[in-house]
N, C-alpha and C positions, 0 to 999 in steps of 0.2 A: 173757133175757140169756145171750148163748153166751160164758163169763168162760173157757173156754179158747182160745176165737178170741181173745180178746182181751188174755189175757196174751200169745199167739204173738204180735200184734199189737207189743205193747208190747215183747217182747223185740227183734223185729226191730227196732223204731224204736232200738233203744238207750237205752229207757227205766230210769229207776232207782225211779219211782214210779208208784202208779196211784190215782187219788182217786173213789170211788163215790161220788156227793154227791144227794141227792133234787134233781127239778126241775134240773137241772143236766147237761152232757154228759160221757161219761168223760173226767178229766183226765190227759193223762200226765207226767212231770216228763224231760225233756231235756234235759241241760247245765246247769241249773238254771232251763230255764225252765217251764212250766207250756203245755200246746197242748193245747184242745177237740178230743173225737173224738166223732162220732155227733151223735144226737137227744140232746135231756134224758131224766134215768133215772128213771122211776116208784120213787116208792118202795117199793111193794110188789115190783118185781124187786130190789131189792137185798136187801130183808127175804127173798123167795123164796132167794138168793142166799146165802144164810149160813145159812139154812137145812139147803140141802144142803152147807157144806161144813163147818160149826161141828162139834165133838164134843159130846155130852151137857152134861158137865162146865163147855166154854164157854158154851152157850148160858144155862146157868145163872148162871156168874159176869157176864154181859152183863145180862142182867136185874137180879140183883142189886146190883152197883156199878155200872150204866150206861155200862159200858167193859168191855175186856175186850183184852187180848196171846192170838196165836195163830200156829199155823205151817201152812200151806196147800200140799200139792205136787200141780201140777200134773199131767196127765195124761202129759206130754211129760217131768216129772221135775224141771218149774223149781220152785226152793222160794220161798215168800214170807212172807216176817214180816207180817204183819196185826194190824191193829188199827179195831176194830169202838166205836163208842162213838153214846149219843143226842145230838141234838141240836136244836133247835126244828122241824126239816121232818123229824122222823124217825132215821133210824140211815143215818150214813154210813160209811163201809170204805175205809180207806188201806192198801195193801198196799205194803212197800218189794221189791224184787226183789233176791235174792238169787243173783250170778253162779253157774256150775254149777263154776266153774274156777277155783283158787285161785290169783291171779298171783306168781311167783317174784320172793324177795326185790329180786333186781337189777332187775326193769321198774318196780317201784312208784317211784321216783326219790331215793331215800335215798343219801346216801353212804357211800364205804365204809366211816366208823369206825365206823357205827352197823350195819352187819351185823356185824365182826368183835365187837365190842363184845358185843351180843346173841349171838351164836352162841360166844362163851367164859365168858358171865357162869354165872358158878356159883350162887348165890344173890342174892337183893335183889327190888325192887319193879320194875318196868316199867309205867308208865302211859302209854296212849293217849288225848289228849282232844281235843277239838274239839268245834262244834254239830253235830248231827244232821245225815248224808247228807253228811260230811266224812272217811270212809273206813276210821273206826277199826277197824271189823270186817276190813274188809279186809285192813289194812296186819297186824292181829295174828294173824288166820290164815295169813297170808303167814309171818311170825316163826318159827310154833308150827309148822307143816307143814316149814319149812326144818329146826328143829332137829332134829325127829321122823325128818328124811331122814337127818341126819347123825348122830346120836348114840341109844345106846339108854337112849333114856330114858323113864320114865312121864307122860303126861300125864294130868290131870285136868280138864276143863272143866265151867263152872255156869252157865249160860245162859240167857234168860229171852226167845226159844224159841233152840235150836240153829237157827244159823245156816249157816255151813260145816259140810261133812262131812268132817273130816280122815282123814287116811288113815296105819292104824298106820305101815306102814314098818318100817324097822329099830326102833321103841320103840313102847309100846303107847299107844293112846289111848282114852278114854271120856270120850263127852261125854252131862253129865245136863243134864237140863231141869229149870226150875221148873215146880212141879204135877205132872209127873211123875214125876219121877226126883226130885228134893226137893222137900220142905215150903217152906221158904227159903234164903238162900243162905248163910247165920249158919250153919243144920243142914250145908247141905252143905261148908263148910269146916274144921266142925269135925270132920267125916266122913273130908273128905280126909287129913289130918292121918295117922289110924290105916290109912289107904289105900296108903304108901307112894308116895307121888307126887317124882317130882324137881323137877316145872312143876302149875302150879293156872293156872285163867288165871277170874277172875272179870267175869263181864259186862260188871254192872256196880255201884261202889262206892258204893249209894245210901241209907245212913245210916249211924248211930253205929255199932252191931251187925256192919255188913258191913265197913266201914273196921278197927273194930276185929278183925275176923277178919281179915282181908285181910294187915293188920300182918304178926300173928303169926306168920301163914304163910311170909311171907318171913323174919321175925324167927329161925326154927327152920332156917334151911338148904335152903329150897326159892327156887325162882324164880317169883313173883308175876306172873301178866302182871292188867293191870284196867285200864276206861277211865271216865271222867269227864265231865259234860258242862262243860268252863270252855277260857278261851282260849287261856294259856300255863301255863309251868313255873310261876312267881310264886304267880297267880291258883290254881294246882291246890291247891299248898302249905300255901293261906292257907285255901282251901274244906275242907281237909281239917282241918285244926288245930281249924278254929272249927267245926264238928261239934262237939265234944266242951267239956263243960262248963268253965267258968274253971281249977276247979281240977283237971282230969286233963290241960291242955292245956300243961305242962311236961315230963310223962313223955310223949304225944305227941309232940313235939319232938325228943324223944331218941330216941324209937323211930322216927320218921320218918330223922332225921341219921343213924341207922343201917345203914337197909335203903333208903333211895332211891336207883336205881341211876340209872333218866333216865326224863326225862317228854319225849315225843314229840306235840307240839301241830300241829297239820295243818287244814289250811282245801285244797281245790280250789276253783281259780279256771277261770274261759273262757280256752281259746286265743285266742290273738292272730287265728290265723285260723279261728276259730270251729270247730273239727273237735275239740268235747269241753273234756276241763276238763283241767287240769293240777297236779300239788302241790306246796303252798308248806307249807313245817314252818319249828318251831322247834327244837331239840333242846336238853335241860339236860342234861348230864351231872352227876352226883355226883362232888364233890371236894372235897379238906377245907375250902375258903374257905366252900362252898354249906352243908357241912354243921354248919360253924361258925355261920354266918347263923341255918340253920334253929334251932340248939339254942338263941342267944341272942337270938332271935324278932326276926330282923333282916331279916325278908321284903326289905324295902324295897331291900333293898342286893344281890341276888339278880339285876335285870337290868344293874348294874353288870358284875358276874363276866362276866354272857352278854356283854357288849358290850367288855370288853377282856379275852377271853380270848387266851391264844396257845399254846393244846395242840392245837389243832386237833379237838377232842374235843365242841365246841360250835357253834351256828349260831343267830346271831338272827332273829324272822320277817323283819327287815327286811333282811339278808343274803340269805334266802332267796329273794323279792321283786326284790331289784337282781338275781340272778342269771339269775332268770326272765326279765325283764324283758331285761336286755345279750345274752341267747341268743336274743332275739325272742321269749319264747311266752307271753308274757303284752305287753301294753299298758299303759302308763307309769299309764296312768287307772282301770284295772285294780290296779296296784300302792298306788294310792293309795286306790283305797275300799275296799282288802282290809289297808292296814297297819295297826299299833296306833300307831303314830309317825309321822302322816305326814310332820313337821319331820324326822324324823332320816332318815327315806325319800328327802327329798331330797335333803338334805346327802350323803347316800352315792352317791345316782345321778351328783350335780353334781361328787361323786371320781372320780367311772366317766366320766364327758364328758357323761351326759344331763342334758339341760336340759326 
């Protein structure tokens, strides 16, 4: 198996995934679809295959927990997140492809209260969430690189592997790994802390321990960037509260109503005429209504706010969707298997004139 012809391969196509599956062709993921390349892959070429590019260390955590996170670079310098795990034909290898080039806040398709927003926030929480291969790393490297351009400030990143390579600039940056550079992410925030950091930007917040650090961090005068796997602002709210046992999920509350500055929810959808995917967000901004909600556990009344705000400072998905959608880059039908509302989806279109 020549897996550097075949990353080139994948990169030219415009690939964002690559799926090594026994008995099976290499799969690559396009736009979000899935396209067979080659013959089916023996499984000893892919166990050969990881072989030579696994570290000691992983092949042993692969063995041991029958999965394993890894970061792979290419000969040519492409990085890829890998993930090696057993499965009933063997041991299959998903590799996500990780661009070389960090795209500048203004092409990702934000507007502009959420660059100035972010680019003046002095402390609080920042969360990116969406499912998987929905551009979180992206959009946050994008963030962190911008402010690193403009301002001198420290950043700390904890990563689970480094994905972007951001570049000091005018303020310094380090970016550690888990397993490498930390034990877990609990240790390396509490690290950061004595680190003098202005920005921490955590992976990702995936229990008690790490939410709990994450808080603090923002809690003390830094700027938190972290992402989540949930759909909206609401939902993030609600996953992060209920971590945490009945009776600490009041001081929760408070500490959340605190430090949440905005939750930035993101889905890519297919162009209209098919040339790639395009992004649809939600944006919550922090404001005393929100922060009121959250303290007296009024989740429920959170996509109210989003739906009749007038600061301009918010955007519902379904806002984001009619927008796509009146500019042509997205397809009504598109808008509709990708909303959380499709009633109110249409209700808004049917203000716009589509039918």
């Amino acid at each position: 198996m020549e897996l550097e012809k075949l990353i080139a391969y994948a990169v030219e196509e415009g690939a964002s995934d690559m799926h090594f599956v026994p008995h099976l062709p290499l799969h690559i993921r396009v736009h979000k679809e899935l396209k067979p390349v080659g013959e089916p892959l023996d499984p000893k070429s892919i166990q050969d295959m990881l072989v030579q590019i696994l570290k000691p260390d992983a092949k042993g955590r692969l063995q041991k927990d029958r999965q394993v996170d890894f970061l792979h670079v290419s000969g040519n310098g492409v990085r890829l997140r890998g993930n090696a795990f057993f499965q009933d034909k063997g041991v299959s290898v998903c590799f996500r492809i990780i661009p070389k080039d960090i795209l500048p806040m203004e092409k990702i398709g934000f507007p502009n209260f959420v660059y100035e927003k972010l680019m003046n926030l002095q402390h609080g929480l920042v969360l990116c969430v969406g499912a998987t291969g929905q551009g979180k790393s992206t959009t946050l490297a994008a963030i962190m690189q911008e402010r690193i351009n403009q301002k001198t400030e420290h950043l700390i990143t904890l990563e689970d592997p480094i994905e972007y390579l951001l570049a000091s600039n005018n303020g310094i940056v380090q970016q550690r790994e888990l397993g490498r550079d930390i034990v877990g992410f609990k240790q390396g925030i509490k690290g950061a802390l004595r680190e003098d950091p202005d920005m921490v930007m955590v992976g990702e917040m995936r229990d008690l321990e790490t939410i709990s650090s994450t808080l603090t961090i923002a809690e003390t005068g830094h700027v938190a960037f972290a992402t989540l796997h949930t759909n909206n602002g609401p939902q993030t709210i609600t996953r992060i509260i209920d971590v945490f046992p009945a009776d600490q999920q009041a001081q929760i509350r408070s500490q959340l109503a605190a430090t949440l500055a905005m939750v930035i929810s993101q889905r890519l959808i297919p162009r209209a005429d098919g040339q790639g995917l395009v992004l649809a967000y939600e944006i919550l901004t922090s404001n005393y209504a929100i922060k009121n909600y959250i303290r007296q556990n009024k989740i429920f009344q959170i996509p109210n706010v989003l739906q009749t705000d007038s600061s301009g400072e918010m955007i519902q998905f379904e806002q984001s969707l009619v927008g796509l959608v009146l500019a042509n880059q997205i397809t009504v039908e598109q808008a509709e298997k990708n909303a959380h509302d499709t009633e109110q989806l249409r209700s808004i279109l049917a203000a716009n004139g589509v039918q």
